[in-house]
N, CA, C and O atoms as CSV, one atom per row, in Angstrom:
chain,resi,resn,atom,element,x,y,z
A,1,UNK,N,N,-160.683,187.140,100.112
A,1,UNK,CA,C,-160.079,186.324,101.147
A,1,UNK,C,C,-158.848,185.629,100.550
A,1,UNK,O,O,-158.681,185.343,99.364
A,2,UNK,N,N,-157.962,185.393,101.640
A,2,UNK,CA,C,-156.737,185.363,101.283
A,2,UNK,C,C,-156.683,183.367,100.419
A,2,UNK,O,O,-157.627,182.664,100.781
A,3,UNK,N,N,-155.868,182.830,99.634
A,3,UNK,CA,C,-156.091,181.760,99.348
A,3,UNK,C,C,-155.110,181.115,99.538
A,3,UNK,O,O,-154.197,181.841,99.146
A,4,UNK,N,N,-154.458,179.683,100.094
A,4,UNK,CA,C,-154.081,178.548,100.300
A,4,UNK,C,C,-153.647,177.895,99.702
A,4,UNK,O,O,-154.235,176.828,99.882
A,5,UNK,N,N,-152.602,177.733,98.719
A,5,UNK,CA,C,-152.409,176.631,97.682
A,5,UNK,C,C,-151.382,175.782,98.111
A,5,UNK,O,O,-150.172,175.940,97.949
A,6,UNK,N,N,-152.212,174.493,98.902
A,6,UNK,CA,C,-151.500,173.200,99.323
A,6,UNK,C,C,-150.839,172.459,97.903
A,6,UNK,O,O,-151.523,171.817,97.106
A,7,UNK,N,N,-149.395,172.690,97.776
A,7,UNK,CA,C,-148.593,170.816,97.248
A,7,UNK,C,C,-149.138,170.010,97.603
A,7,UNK,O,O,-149.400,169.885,98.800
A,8,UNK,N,N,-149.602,168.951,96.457
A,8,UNK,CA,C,-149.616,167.476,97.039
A,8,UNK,C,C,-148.676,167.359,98.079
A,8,UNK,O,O,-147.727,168.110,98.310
A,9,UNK,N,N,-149.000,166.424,98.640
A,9,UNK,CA,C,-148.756,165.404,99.465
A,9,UNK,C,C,-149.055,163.817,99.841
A,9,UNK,O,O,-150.074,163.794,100.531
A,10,UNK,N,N,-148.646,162.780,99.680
A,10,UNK,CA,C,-148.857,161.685,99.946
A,10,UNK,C,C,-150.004,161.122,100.811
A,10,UNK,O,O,-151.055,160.550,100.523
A,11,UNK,N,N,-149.560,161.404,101.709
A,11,UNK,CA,C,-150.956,161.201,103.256
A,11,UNK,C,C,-151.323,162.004,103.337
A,11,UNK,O,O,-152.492,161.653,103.184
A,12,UNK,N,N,-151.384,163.242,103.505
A,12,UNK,CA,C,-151.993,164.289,104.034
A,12,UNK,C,C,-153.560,165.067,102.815
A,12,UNK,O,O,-154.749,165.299,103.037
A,13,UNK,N,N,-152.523,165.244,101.403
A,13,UNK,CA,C,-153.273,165.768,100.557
A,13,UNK,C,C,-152.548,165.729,99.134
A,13,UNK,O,O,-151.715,166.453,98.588
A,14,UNK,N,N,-153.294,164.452,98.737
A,14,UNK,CA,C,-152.436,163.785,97.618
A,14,UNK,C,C,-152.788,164.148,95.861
A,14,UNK,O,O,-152.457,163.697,94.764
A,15,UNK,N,N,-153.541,165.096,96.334
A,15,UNK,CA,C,-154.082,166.150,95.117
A,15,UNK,C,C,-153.764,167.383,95.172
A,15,UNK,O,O,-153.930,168.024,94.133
A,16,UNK,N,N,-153.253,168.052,96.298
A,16,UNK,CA,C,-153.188,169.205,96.303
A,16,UNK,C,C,-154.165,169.908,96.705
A,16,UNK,O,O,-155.175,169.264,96.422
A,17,UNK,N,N,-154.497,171.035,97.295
A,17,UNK,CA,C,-155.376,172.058,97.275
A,17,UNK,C,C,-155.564,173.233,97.288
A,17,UNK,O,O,-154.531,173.889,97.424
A,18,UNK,N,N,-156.915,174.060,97.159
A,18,UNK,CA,C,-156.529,175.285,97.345
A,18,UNK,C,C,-157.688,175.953,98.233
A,18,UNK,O,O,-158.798,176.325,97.852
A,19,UNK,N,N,-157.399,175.980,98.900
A,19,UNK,CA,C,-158.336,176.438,99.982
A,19,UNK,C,C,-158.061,178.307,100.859
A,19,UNK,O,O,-156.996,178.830,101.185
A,20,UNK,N,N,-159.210,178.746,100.966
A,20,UNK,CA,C,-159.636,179.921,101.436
A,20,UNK,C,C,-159.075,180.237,102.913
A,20,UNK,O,O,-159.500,179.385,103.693
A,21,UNK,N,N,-158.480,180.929,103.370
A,21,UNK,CA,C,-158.115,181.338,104.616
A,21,UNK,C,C,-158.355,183.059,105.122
A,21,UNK,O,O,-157.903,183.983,104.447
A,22,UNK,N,N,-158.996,183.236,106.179
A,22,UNK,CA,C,-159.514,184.006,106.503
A,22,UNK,C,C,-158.003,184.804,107.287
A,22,UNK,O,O,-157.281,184.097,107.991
A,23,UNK,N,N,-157.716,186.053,107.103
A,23,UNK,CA,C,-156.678,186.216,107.549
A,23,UNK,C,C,-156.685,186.839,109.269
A,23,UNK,O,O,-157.685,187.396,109.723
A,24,UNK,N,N,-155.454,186.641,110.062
A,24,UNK,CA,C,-155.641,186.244,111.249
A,24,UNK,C,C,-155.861,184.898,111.266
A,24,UNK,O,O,-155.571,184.730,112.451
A,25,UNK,N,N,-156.104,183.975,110.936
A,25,UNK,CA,C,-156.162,182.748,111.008
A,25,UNK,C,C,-154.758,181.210,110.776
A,25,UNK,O,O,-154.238,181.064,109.670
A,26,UNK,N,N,-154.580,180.770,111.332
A,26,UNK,CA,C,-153.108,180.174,111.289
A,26,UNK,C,C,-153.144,179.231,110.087
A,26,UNK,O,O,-154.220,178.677,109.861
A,27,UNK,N,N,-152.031,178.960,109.230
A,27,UNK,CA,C,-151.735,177.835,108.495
A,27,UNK,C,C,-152.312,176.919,109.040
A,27,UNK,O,O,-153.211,176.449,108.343
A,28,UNK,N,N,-152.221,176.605,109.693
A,28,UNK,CA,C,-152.509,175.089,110.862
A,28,UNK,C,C,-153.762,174.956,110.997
A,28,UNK,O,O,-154.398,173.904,110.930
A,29,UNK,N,N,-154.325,176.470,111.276
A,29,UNK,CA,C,-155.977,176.121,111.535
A,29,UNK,C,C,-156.463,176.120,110.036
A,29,UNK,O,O,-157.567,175.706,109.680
A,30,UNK,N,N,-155.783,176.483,109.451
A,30,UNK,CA,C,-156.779,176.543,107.660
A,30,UNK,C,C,-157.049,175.452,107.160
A,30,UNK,O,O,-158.059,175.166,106.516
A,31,UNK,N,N,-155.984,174.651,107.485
A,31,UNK,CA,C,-155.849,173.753,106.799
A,31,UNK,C,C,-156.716,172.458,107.373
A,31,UNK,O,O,-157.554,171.873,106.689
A,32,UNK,N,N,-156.432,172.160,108.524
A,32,UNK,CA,C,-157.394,171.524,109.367
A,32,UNK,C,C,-158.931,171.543,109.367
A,32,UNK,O,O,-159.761,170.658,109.572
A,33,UNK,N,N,-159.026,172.783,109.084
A,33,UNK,CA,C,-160.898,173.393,108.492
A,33,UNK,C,C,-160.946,173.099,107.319
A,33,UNK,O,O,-162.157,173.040,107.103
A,34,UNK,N,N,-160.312,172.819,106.185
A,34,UNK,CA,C,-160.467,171.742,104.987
A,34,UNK,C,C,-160.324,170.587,105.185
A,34,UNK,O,O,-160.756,169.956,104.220
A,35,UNK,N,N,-159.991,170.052,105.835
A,35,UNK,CA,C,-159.825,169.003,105.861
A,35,UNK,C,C,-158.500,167.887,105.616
A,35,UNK,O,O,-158.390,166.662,105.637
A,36,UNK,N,N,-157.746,168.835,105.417
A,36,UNK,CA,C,-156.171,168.456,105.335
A,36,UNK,C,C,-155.627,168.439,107.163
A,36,UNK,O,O,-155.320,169.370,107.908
A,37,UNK,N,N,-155.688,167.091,107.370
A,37,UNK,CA,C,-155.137,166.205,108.693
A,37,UNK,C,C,-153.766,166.468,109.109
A,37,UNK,O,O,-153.025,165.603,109.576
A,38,UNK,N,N,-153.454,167.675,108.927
A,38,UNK,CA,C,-151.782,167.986,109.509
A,38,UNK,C,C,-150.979,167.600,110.508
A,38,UNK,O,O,-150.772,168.678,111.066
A,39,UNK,N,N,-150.376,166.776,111.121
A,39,UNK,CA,C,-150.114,166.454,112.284
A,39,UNK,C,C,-150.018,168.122,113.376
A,39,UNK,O,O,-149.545,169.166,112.927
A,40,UNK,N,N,-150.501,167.993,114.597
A,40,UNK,CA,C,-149.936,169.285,115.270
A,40,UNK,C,C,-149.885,168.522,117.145
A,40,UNK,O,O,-150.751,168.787,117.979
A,41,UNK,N,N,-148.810,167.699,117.383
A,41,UNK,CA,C,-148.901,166.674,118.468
A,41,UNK,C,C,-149.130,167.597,119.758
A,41,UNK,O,O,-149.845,167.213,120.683
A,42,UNK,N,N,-148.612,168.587,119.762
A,42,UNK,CA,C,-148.216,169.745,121.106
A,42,UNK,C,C,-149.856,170.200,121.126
A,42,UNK,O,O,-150.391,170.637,122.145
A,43,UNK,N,N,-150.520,170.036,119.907
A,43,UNK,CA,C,-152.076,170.451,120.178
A,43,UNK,C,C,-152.402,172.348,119.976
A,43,UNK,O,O,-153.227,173.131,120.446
A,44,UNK,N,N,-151.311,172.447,119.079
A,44,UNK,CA,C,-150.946,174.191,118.356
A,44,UNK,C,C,-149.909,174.832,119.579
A,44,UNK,O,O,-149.245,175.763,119.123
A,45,UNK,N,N,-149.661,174.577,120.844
A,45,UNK,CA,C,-148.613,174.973,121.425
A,45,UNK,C,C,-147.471,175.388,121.312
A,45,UNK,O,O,-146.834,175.714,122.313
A,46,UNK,N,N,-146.932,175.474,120.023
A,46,UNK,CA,C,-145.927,175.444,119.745
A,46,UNK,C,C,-144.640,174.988,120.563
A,46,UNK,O,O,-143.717,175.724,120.915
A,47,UNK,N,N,-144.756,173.767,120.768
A,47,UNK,CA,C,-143.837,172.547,121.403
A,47,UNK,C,C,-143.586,171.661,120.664
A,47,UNK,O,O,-143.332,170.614,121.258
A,48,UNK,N,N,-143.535,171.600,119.415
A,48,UNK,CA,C,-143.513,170.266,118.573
A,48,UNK,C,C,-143.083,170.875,117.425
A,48,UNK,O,O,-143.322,172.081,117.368
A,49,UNK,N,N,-142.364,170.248,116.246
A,49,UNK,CA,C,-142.340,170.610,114.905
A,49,UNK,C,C,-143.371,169.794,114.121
A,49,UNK,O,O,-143.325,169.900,112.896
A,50,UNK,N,N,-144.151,169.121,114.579
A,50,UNK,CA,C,-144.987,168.113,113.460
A,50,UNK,C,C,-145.947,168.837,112.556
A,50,UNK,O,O,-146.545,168.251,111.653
A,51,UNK,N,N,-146.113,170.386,112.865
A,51,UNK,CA,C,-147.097,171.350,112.042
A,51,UNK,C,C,-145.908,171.844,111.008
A,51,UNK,O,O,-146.459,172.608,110.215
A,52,UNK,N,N,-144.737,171.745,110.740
A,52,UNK,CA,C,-143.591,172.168,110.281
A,52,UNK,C,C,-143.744,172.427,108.402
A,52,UNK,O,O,-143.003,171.730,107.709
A,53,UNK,N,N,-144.550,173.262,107.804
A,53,UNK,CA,C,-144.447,173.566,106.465
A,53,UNK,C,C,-143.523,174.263,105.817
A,53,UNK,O,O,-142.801,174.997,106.492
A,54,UNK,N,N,-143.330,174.190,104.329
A,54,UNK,CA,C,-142.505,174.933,103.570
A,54,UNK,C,C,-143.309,176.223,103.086
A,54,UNK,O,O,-144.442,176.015,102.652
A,55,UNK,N,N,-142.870,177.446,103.116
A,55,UNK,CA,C,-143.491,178.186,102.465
A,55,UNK,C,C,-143.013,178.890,101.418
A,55,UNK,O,O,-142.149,179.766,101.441
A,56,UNK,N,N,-143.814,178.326,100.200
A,56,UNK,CA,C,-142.579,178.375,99.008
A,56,UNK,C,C,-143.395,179.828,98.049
A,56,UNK,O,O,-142.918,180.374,97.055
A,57,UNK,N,N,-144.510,180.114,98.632
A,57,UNK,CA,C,-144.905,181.358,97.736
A,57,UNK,C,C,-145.992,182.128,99.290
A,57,UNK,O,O,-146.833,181.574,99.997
A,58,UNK,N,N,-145.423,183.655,99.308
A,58,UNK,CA,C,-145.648,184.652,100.344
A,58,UNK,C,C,-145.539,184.710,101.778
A,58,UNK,O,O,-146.303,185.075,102.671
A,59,UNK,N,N,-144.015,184.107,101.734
A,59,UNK,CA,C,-143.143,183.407,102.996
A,59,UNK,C,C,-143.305,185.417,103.558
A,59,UNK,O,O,-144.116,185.799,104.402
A,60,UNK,N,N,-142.513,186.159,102.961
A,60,UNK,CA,C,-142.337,187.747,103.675
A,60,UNK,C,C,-144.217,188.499,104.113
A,60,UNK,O,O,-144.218,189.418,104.932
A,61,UNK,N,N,-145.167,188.188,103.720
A,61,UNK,CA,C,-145.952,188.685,104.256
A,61,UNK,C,C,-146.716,188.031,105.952
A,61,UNK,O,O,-147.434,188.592,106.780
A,62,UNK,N,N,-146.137,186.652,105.886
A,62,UNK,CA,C,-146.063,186.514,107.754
A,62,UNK,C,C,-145.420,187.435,108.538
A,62,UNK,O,O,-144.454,188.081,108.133
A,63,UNK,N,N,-145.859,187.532,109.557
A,63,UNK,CA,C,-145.146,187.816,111.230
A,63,UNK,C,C,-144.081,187.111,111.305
A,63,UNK,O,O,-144.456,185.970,111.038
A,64,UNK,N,N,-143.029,187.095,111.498
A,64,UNK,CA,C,-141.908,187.298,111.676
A,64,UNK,C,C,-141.856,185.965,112.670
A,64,UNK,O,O,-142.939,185.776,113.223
A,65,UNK,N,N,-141.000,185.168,112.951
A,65,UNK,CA,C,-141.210,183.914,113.459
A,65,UNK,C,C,-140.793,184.633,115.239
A,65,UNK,O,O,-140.267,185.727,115.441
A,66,UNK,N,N,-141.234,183.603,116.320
A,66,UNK,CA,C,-140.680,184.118,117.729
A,66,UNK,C,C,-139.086,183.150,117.627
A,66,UNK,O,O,-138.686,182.326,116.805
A,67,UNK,N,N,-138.493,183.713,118.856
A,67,UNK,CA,C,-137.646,182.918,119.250
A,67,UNK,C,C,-137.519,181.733,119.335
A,67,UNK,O,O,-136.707,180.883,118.971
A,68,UNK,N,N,-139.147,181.817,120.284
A,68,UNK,CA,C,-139.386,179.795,120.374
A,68,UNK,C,C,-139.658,179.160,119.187
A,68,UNK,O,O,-139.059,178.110,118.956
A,69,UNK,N,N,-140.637,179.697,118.195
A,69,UNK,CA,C,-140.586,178.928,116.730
A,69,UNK,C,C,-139.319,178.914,116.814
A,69,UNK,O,O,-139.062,178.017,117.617
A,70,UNK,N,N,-138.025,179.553,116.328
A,70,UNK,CA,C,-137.178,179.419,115.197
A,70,UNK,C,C,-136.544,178.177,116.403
A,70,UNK,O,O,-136.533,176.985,116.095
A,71,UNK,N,N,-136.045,178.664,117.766
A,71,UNK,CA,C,-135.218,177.285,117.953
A,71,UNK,C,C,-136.284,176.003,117.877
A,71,UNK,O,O,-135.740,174.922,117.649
A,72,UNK,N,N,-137.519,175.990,118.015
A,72,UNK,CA,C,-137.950,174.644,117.415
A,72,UNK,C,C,-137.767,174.334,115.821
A,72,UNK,O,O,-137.665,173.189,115.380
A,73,UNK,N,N,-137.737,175.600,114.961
A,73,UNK,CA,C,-137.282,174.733,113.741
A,73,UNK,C,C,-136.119,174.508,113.801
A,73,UNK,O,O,-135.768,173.752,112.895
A,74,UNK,N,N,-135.349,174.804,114.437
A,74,UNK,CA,C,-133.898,174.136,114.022
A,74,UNK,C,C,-133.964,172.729,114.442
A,74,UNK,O,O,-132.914,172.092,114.356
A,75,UNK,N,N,-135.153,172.052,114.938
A,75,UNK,CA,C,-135.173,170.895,115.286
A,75,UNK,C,C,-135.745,169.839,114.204
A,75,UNK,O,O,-135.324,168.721,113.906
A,76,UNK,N,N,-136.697,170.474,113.783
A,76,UNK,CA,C,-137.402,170.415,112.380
A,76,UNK,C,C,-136.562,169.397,111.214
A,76,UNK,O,O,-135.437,169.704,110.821
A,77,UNK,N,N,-137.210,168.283,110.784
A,77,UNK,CA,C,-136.855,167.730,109.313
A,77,UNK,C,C,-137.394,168.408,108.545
A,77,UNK,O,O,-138.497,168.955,108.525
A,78,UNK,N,N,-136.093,168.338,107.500
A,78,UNK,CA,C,-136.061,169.438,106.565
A,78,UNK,C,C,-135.903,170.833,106.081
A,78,UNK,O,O,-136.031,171.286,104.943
A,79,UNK,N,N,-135.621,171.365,107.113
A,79,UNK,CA,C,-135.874,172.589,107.686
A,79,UNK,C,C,-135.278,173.661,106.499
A,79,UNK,O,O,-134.212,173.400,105.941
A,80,UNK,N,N,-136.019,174.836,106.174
A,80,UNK,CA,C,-135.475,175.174,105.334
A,80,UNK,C,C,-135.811,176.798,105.310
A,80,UNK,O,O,-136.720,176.996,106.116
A,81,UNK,N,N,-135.326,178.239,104.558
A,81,UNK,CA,C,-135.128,179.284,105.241
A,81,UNK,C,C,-136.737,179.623,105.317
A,81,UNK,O,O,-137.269,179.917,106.387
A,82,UNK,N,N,-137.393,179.560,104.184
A,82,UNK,CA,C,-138.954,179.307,104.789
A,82,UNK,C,C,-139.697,178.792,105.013
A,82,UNK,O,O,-140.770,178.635,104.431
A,83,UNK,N,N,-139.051,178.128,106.536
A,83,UNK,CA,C,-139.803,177.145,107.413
A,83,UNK,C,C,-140.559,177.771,107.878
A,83,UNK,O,O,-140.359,178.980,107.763
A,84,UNK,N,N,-141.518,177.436,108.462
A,84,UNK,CA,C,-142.818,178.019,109.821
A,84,UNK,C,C,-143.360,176.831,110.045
A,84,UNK,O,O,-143.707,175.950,109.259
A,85,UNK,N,N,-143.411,176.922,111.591
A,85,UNK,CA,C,-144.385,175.922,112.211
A,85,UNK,C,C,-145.832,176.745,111.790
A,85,UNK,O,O,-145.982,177.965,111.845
A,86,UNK,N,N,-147.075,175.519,111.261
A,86,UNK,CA,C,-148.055,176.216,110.899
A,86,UNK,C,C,-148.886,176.978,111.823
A,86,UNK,O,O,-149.285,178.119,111.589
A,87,UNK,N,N,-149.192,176.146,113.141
A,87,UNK,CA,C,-149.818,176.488,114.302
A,87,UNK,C,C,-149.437,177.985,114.658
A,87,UNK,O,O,-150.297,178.661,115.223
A,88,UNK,N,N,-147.985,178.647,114.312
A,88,UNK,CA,C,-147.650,179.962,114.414
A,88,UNK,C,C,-147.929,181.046,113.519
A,88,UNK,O,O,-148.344,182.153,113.862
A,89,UNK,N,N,-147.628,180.591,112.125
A,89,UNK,CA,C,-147.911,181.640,110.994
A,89,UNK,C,C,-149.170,182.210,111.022
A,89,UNK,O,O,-150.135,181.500,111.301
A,90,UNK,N,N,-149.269,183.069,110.842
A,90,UNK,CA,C,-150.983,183.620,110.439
A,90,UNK,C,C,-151.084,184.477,109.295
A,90,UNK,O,O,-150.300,185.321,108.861
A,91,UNK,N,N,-152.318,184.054,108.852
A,91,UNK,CA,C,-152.467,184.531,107.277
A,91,UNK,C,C,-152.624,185.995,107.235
A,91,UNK,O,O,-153.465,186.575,107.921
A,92,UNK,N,N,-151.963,186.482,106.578
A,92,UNK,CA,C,-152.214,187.889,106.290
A,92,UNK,C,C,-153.114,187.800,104.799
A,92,UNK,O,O,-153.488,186.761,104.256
A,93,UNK,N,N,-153.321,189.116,104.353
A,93,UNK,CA,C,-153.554,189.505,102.915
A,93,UNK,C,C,-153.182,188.922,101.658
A,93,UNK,O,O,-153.603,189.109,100.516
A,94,UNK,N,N,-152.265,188.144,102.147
A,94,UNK,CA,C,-151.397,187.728,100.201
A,94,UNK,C,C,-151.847,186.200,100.241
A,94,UNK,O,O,-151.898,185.729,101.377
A,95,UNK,N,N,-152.061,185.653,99.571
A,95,UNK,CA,C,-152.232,184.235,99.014
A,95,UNK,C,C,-150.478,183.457,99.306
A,95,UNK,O,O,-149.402,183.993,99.039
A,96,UNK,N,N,-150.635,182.503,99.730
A,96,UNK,CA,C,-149.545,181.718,100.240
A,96,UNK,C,C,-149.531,180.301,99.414
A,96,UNK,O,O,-150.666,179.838,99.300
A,97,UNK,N,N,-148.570,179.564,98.856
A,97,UNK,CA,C,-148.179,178.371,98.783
A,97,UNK,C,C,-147.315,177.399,99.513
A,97,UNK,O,O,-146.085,177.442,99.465
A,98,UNK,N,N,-147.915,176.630,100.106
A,98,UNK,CA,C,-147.031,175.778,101.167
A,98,UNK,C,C,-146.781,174.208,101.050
A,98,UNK,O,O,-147.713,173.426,100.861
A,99,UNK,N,N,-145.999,173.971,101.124
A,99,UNK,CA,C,-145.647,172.500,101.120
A,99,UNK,C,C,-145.595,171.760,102.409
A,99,UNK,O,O,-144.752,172.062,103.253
A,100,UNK,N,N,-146.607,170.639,102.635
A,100,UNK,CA,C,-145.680,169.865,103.493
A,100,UNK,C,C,-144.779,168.682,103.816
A,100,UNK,O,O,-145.029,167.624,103.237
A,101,UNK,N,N,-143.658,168.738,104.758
A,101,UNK,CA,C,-142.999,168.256,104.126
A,101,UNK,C,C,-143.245,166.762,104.270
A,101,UNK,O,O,-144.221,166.323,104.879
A,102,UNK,N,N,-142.016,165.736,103.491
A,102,UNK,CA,C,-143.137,164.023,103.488
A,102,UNK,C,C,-142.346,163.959,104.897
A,102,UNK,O,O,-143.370,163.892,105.577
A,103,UNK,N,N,-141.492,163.932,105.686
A,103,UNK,CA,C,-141.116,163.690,106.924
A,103,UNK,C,C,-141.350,164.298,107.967
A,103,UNK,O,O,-141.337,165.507,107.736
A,104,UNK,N,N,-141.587,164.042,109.139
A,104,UNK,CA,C,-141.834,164.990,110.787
A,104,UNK,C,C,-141.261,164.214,111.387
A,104,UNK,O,O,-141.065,163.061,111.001
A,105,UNK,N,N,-140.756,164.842,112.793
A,105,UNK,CA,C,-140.667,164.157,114.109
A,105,UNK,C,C,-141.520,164.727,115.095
A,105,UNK,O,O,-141.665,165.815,115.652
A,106,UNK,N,N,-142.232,163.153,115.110
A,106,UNK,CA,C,-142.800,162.613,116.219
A,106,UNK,C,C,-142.364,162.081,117.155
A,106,UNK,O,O,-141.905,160.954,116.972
A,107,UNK,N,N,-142.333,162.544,118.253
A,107,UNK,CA,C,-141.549,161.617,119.099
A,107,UNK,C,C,-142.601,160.557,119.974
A,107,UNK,O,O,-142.430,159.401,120.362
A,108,UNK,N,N,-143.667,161.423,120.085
A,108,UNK,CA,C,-144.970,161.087,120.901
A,108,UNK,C,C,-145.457,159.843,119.724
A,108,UNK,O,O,-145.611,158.819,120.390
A,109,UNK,N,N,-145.665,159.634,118.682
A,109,UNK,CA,C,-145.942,159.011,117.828
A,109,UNK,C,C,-144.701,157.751,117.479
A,109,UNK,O,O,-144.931,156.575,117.198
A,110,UNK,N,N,-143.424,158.387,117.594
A,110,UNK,CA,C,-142.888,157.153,117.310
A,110,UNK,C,C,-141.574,156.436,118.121
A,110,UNK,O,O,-140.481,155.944,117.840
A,111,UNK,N,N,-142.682,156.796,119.694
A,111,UNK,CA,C,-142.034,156.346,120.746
A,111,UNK,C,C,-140.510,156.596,121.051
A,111,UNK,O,O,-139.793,155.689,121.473
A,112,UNK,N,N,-140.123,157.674,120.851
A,112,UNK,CA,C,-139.046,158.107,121.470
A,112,UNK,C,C,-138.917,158.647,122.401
A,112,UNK,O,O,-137.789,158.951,122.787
């Protein structure tokens, strides 16, 4: 099974982890089933960037982003060429490293 290796993170996961992902299964949902609290405000809809990770190791073995991901990452803090909203990516075969990043927009969260 494919494996997960979360960057620290501050709030979210301030040790890092490495957790198991069943493939077919989204960044978003993997991570959430460990227990790493990802923001996802749209509720996985992909309407929001707050699921918005870096994928800094087996960015080319995802699906290919849609239209609607990419113009929502261009909305995205931080945004960078391997962005993916997590709620979209799905795990294939290769072991992935992802970062997330320390900033999101919330708008629902911070009343805009």
């Amino acid at each position: 099974m494919p494996q997960i290796v979360v960057l620290p993170h501050v709030e979210y996961c301030p040790e890092g982890a490495v957790i198991e992902a069943k493939p077919g299964t989204t960044i978003c949902d993997a991570l959430l089933g460990a227990d790493i609290e990802i923001e996802h405000a749209c509720e996985k809809s992909c309407a929001c960037t707050t699921c918005h990770v870096i994928v800094r190791e087996g960015f080319n073995s995802l699906d290919e982003a849609t239209e609607k991901e990419e113009d929502l990452l261009d909305k995205a803090w931080g945004l960078e060429p391997n962005s993916r909203l997590s709620c979209q990516a799905k795990v294939a075969e290769t072991d992935l490293t992802v970062e997330i990043p320390k900033y999101t927009i919330n708008h629902a969260k911070e009343n805009h």
